[in-house]
C-alpha positions as CSV (number, residue, x, y, z in Angstrom):
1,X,-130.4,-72.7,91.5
2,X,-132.2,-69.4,90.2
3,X,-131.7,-69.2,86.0
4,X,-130.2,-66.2,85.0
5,X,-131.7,-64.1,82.2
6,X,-129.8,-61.3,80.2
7,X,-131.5,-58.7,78.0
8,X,-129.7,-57.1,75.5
9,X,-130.6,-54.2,73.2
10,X,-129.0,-52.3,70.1
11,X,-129.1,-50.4,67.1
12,X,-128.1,-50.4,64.0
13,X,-128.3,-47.6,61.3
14,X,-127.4,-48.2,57.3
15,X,-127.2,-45.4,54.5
16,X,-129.5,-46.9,51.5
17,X,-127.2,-47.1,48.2
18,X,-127.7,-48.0,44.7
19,X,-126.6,-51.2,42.8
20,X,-126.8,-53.2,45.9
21,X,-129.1,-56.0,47.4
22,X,-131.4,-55.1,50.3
23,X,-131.0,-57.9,52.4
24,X,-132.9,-58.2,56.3
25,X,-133.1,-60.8,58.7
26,X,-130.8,-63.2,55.7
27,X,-134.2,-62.4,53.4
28,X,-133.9,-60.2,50.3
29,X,-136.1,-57.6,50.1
30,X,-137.5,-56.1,46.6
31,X,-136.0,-52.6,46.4
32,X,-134.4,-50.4,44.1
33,X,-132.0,-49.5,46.8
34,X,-129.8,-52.1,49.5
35,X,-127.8,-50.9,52.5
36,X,-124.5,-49.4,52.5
37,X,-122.1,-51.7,54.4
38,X,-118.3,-53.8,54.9
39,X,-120.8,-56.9,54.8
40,X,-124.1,-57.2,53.5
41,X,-125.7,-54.9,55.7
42,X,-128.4,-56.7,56.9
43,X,-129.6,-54.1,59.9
44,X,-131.9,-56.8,61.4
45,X,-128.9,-59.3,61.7
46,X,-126.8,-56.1,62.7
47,X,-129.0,-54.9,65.5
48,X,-129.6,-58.8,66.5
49,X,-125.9,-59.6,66.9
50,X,-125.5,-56.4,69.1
51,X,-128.0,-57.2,71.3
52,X,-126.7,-60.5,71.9
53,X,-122.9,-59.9,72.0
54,X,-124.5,-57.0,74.7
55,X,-126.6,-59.0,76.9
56,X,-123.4,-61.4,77.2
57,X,-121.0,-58.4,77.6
58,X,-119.0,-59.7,75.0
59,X,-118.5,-56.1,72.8
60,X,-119.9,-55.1,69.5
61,X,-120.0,-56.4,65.6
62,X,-117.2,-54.3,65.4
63,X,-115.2,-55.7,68.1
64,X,-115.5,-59.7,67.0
65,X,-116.1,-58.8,63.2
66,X,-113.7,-55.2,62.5
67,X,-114.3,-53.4,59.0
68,X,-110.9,-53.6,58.3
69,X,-110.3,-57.4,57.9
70,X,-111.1,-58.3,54.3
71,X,-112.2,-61.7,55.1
72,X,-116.0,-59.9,56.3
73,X,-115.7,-57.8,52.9
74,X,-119.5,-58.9,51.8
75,X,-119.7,-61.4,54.0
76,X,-123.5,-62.5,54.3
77,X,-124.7,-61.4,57.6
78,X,-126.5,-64.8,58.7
79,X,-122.6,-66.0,58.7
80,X,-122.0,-63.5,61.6
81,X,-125.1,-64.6,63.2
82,X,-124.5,-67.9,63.4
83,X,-120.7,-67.4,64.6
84,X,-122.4,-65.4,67.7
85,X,-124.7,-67.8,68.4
86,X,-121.8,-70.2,68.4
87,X,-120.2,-68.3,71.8
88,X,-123.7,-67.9,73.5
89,X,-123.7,-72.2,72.9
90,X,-120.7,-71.9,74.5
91,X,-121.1,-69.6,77.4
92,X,-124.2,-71.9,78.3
93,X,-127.0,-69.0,76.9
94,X,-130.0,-70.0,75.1
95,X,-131.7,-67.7,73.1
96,X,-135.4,-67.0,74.8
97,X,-136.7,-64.2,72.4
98,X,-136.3,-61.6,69.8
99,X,-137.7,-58.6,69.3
100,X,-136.7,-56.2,65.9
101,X,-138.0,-52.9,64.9
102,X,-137.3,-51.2,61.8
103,X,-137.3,-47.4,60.9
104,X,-137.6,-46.5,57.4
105,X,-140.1,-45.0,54.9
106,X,-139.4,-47.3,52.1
107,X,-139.7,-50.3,51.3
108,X,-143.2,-51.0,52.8
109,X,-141.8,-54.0,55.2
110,X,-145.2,-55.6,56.1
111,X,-145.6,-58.2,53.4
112,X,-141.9,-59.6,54.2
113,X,-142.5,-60.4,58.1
114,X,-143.2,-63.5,58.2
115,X,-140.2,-64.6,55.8
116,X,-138.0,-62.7,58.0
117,X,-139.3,-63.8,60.9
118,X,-139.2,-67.4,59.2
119,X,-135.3,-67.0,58.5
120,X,-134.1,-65.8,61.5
121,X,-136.0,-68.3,64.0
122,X,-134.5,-70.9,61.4
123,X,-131.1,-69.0,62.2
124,X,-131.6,-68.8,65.8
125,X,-133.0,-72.9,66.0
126,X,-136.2,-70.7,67.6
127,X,-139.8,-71.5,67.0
128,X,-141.2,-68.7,64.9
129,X,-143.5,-67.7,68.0
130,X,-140.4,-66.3,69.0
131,X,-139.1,-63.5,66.9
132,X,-140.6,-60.5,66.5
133,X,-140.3,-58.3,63.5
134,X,-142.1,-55.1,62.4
135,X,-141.5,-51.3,61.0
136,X,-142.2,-48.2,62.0
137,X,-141.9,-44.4,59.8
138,X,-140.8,-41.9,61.2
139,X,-143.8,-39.8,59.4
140,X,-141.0,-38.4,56.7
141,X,-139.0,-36.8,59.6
142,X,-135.2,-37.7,59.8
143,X,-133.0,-39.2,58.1
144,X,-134.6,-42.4,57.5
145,X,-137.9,-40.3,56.8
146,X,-136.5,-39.0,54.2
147,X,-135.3,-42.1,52.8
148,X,-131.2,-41.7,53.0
149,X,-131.6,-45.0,55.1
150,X,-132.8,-47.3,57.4
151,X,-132.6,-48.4,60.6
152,X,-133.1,-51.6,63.3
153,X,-133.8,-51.6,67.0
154,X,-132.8,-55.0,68.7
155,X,-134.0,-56.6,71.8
156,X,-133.2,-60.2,72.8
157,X,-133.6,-62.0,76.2
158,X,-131.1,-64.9,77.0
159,X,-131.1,-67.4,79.8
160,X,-129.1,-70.0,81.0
């Protein structure tokens, strides 16, 4: 029999905010600024969880995770991640790659790659070789260009 592969893809935007962590891919991230959010915002997790929950047609964040039950109130991102990695071990998917983009002008995200990249192969029980992460400007245009926020791009392929 043929193994089926899913790719899924998201997006995930955040308004930057004072007096709060920046936290991607579960790694926190020097900053004088963190990401508005219910949880802790963590647009790489955000954008990852999309894309998975999508490739399995199993809805959004919003749908498994809603805003209005206290219980996510600053709940660490990684903790969502690992309950959607839960139902893809379920539902028989493995997680084959990952693929994360970035938009913002600030912080410079370079020197933190490979710890994100670290934590969320760790998260995902991935070898490293397989998550991608990087950041892109938008050359001070936008939104994020002018530093009101950031955001993540998602792409994941699962099999099983």
């Amino acid at each position: 029999m043929a193994k089926e592969v899913r790719i899924g893809h998201s997006f995930d935007a955040h308004r930057f905010r004072r007096g709060r962590k920046l936290i991607l891919g579960g790694v926190e991230i020097p900053h004088d600024k963190g990401l508005a959010g219910h949880s802790d915002a963590d647009a790489v997790l955000h954008a990852l969880i999309n894309a998975i929950l999508g490739a399995m047609a199993e809805g959004d964040i919003g749908t498994h995770f809603p805003d209005s039950d206290p219980a996510y109130k600053n709940i660490a991102s990684t903790e969502l991640l690992k309950k959607v990695l839960q139902i893809a071990a379920r539902k028989g998917f493995k997680l084959v790659n990952v693929d994360v983009t970035l938009v913002t002008q600030q912080p410079k995200l370079s020197p933190h790659y490979l710890g994100m990249r670290k934590s969320v192969a760790k998260l995902c029980r991935v070898a490293e070789n397989r998550i991608s992460i990087k950041a892109a400007t938008t050359e001070k245009l936008g939104w994020t260009g002018t530093g009101k926020g950031m955001a993540a791009n998602a792409l994941v392929l699962l099999s099983r």
